[in-house]
ROMARKE-723030 format. One record per residue: residue number from 1; residue in three letters; chain; x negated, y negated, z negated of N, C-alpha, C, O in turn. Coordinates in steps of 0.05 Angstrom, whole numbers, plus 5000, padded with zeros to 4 digits. Layout:
BEGIN
- n/res/chain/n.xx/n.yy/n.zz/ca.xx/ca.yy/ca.zz/c.xx/c.yy/c.zz/o.xx/o.yy/o.zz
- NUM/ALA/A/X/Y/Z/X/Y/Z/X/Y/Z/X/Y/Z
...
end
This chain:
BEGIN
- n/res/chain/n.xx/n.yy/n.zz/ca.xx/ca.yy/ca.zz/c.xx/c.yy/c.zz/o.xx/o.yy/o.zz
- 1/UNK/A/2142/3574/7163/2142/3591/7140/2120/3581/7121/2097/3576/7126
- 2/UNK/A/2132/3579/7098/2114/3570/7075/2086/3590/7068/2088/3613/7059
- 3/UNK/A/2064/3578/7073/2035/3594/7074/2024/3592/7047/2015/3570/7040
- 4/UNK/A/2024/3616/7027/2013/3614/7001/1977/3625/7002/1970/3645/7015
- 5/UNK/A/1964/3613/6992/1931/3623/6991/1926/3631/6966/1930/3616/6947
- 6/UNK/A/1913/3661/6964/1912/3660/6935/1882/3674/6937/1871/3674/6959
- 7/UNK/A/1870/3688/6913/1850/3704/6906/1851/3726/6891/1867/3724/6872
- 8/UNK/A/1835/3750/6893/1845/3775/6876/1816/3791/6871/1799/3798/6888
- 9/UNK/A/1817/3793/6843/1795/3809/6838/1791/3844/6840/1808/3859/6830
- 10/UNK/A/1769/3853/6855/1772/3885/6846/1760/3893/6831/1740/3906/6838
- 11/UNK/A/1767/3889/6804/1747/3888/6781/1738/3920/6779/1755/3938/6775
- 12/UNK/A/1704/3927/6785/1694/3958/6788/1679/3956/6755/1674/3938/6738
- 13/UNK/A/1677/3971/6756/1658/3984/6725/1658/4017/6724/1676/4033/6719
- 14/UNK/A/1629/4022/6732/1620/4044/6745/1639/4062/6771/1635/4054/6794
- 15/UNK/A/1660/4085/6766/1673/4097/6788/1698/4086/6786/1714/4094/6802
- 16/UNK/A/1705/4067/6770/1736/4052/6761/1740/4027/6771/1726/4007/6776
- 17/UNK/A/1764/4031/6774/1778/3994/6784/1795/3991/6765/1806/4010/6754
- 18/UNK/A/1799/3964/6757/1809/3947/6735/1842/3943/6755/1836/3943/6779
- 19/UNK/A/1870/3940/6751/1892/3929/6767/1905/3925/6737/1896/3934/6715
- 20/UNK/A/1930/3908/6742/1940/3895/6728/1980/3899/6732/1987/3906/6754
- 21/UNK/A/1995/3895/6719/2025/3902/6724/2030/3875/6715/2020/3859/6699
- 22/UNK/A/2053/3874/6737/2069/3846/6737/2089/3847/6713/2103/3867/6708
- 23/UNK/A/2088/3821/6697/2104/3818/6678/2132/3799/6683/2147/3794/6664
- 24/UNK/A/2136/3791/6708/2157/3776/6712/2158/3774/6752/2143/3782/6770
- 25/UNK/A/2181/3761/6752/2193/3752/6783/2187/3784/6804/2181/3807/6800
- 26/UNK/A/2193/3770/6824/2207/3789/6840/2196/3824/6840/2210/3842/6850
- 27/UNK/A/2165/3829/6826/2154/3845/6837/2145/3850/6814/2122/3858/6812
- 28/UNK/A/2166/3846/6782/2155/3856/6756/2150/3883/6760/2156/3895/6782
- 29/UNK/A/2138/3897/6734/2122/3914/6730/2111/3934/6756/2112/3958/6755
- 30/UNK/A/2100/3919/6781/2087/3933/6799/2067/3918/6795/2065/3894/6788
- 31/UNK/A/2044/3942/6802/2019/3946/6798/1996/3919/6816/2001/3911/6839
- 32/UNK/A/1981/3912/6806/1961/3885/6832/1937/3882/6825/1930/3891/6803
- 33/UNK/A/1919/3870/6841/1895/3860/6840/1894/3838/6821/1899/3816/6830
- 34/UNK/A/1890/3840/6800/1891/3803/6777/1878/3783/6803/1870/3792/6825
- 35/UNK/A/1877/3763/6797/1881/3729/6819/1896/3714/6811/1902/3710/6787
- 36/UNK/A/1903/3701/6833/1917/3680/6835/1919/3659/6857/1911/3668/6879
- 37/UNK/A/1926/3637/6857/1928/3613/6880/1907/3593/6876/1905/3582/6854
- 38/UNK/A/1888/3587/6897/1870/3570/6893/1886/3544/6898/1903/3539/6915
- 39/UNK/A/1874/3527/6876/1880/3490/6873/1872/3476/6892/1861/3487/6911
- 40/UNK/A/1875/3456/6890/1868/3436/6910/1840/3433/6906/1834/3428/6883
- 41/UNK/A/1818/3434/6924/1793/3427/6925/1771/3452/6913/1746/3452/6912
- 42/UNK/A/1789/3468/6908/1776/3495/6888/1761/3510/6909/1771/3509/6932
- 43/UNK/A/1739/3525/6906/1726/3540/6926/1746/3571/6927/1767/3569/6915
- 44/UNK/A/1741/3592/6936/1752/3619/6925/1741/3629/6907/1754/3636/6887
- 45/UNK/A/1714/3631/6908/1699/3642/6887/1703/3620/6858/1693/3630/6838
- 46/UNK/A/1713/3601/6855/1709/3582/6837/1744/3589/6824/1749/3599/6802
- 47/UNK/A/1759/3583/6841/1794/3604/6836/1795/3624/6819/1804/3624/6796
- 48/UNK/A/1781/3646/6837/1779/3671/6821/1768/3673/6796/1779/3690/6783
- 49/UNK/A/1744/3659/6780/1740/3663/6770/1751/3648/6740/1747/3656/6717
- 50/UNK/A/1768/3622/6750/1789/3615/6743/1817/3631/6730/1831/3635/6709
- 51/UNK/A/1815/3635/6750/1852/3650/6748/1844/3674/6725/1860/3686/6711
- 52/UNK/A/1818/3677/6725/1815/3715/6713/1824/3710/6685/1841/3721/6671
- 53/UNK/A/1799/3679/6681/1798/3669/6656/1822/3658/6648/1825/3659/6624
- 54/UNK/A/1837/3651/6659/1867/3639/6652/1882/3666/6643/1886/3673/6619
- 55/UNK/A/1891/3680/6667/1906/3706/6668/1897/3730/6641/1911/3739/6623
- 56/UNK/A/1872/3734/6645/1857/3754/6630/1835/3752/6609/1826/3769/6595
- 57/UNK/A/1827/3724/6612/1807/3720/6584/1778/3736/6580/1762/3739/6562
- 58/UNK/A/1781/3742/6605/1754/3756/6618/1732/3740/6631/1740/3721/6645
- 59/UNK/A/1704/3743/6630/1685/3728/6649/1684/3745/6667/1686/3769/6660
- 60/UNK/A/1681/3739/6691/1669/3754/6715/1651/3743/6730/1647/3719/6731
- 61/UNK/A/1634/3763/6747/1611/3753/6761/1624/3769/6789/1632/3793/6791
- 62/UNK/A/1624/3751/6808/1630/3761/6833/1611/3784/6851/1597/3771/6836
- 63/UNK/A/1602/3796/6861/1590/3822/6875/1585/3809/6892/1565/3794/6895
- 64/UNK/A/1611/3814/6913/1607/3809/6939/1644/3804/6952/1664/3807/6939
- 65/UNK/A/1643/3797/6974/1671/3799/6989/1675/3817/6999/1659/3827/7015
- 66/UNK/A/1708/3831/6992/1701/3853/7009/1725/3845/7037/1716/3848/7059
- 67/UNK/A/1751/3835/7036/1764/3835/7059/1785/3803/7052/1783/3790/7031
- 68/UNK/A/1801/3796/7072/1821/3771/7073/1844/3792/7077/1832/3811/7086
- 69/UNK/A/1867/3799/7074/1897/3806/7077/1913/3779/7083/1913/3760/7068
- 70/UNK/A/1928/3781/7106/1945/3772/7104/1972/3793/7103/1970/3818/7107
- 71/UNK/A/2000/3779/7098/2015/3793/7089/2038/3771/7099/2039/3746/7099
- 72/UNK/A/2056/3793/7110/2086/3767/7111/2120/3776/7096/2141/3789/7101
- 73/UNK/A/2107/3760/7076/2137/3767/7060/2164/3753/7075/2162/3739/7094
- 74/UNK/A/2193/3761/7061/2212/3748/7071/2212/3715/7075/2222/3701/7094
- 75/UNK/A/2205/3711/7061/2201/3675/7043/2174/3666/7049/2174/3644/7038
- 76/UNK/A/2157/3668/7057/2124/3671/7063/2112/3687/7062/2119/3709/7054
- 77/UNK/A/2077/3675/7075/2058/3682/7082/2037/3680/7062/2032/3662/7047
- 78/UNK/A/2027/3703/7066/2006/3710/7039/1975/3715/7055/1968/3734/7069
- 79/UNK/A/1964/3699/7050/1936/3702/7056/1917/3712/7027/1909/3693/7014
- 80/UNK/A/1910/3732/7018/1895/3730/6993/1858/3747/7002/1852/3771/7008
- 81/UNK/A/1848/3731/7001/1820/3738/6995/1808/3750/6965/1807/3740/6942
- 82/UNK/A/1799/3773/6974/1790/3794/6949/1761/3803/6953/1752/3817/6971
- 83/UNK/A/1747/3791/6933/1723/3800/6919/1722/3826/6901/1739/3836/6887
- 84/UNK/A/1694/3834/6907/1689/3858/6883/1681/3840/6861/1676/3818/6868
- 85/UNK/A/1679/3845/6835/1671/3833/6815/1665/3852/6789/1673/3874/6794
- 86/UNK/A/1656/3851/6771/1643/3851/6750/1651/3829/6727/1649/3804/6727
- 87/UNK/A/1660/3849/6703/1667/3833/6676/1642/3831/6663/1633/3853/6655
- 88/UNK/A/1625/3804/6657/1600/3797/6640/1622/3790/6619/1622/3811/6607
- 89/UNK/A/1634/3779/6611/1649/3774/6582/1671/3767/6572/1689/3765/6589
- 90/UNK/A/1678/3760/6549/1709/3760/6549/1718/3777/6527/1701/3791/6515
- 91/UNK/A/1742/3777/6521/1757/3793/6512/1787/3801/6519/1805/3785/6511
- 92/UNK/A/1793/3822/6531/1818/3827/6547/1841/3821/6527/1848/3833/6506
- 93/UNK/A/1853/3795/6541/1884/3798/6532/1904/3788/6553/1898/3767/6564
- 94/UNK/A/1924/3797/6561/1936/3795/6581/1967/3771/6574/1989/3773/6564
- 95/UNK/A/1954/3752/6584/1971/3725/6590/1993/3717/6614/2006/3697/6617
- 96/UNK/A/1992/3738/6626/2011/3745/6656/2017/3770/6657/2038/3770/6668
- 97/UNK/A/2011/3789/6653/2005/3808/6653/2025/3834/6627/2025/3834/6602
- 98/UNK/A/2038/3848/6643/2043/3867/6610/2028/3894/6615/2041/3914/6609
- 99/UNK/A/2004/3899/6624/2005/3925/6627/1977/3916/6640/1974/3895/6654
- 100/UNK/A/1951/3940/6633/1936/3942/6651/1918/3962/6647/1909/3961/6624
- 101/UNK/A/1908/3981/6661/1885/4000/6666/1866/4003/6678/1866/3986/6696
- 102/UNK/A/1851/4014/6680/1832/4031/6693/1840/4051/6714/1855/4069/6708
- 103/UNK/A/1833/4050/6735/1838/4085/6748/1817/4082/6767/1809/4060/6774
- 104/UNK/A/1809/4108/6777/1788/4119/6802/1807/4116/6822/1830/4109/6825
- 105/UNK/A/1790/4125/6835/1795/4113/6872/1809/4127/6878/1824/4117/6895
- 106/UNK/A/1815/4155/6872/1836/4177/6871/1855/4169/6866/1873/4169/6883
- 107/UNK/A/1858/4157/6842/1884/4141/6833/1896/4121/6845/1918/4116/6836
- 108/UNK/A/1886/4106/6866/1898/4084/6878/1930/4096/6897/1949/4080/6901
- 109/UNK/A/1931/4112/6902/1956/4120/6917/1978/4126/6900/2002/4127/6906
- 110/UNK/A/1967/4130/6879/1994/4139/6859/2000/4117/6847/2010/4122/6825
- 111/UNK/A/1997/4085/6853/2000/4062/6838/2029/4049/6861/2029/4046/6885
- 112/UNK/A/2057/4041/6834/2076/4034/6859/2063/4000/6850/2063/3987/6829
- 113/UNK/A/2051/3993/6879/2038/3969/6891/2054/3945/6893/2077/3953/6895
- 114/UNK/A/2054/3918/6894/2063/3897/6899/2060/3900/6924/2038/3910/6930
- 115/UNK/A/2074/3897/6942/2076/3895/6973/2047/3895/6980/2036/3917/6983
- 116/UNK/A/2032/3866/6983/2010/3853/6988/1984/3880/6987/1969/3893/7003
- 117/UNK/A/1989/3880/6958/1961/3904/6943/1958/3933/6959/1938/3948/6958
- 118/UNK/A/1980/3937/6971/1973/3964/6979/1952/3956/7001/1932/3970/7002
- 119/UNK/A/1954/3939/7017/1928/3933/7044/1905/3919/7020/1899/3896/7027
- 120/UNK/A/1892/3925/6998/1882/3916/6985/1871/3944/6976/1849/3954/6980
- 121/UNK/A/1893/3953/6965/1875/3991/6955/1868/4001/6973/1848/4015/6971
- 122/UNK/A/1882/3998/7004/1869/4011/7028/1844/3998/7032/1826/4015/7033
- 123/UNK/A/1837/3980/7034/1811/3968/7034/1789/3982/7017/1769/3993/7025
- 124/UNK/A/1798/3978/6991/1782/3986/6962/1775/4023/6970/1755/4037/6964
- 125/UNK/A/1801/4032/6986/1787/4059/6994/1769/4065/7003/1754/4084/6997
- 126/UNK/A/1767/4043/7025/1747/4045/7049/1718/4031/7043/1703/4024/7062
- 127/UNK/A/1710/4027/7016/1692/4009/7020/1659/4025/7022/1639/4011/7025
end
């Protein structure tokens, strides 16, 4: 089975998390952690803050790590490593993305999830 590696930010700002809605393929407009797939030779932390800037046009400063997920879709395996993070700059425009908010930790259950993200908000619950 084909093994995909990717990275996902949980962008916090004070009691809020930053998630993002899919704008295309199998799992459009459900809800995710912004990321992506780390490159060849790329660290995670160096990915992530990559992909944010690609995806979202945002700077971020990483926190800390909070968990690894793996996940097994029909077609592959999803390993994604997720950091807490912090937006230092930027300006939000969404390049992948059609849709994105804010919500409290309350709010994480009422989000319909990309498969992967829901062991991602359970995490983000528990932290």
């Amino acid at each position: 089975m084909k093994i995909i590696e990717v990275v996902a930010a949980i962008i916090k700002q004070q009691d809020k998390i930053f998630i993002t809605r899919r704008a295309y393929g199998d799992f459009a407009d459900m809800w995710e952690f912004p990321g992506g797939k780390i490159e060849s030779g790329e660290s995670q932390e160096v990915a992530l803050i990559r992909e944010i800037k690609e995806e979202l046009e945002l700077d971020i400063t990483l926190s800390k790590f909070l968990t690894t997920i793996d996940y097994d879709y029909p077609n592959f395996h999803l390993t994604m490593h997720c950091y807490i993070c912090e937006i230092c700059g930027g300006e939000l425009n969404l390049n992948a993305h059609n849709d994105a908010k804010w919500i409290t930790l309350d709010e994480l259950d009422n989000q319909l999830w990309v498969p992967a993200d829901i062991l991602v908000a359970n995490a983000v619950k528990n932290m």
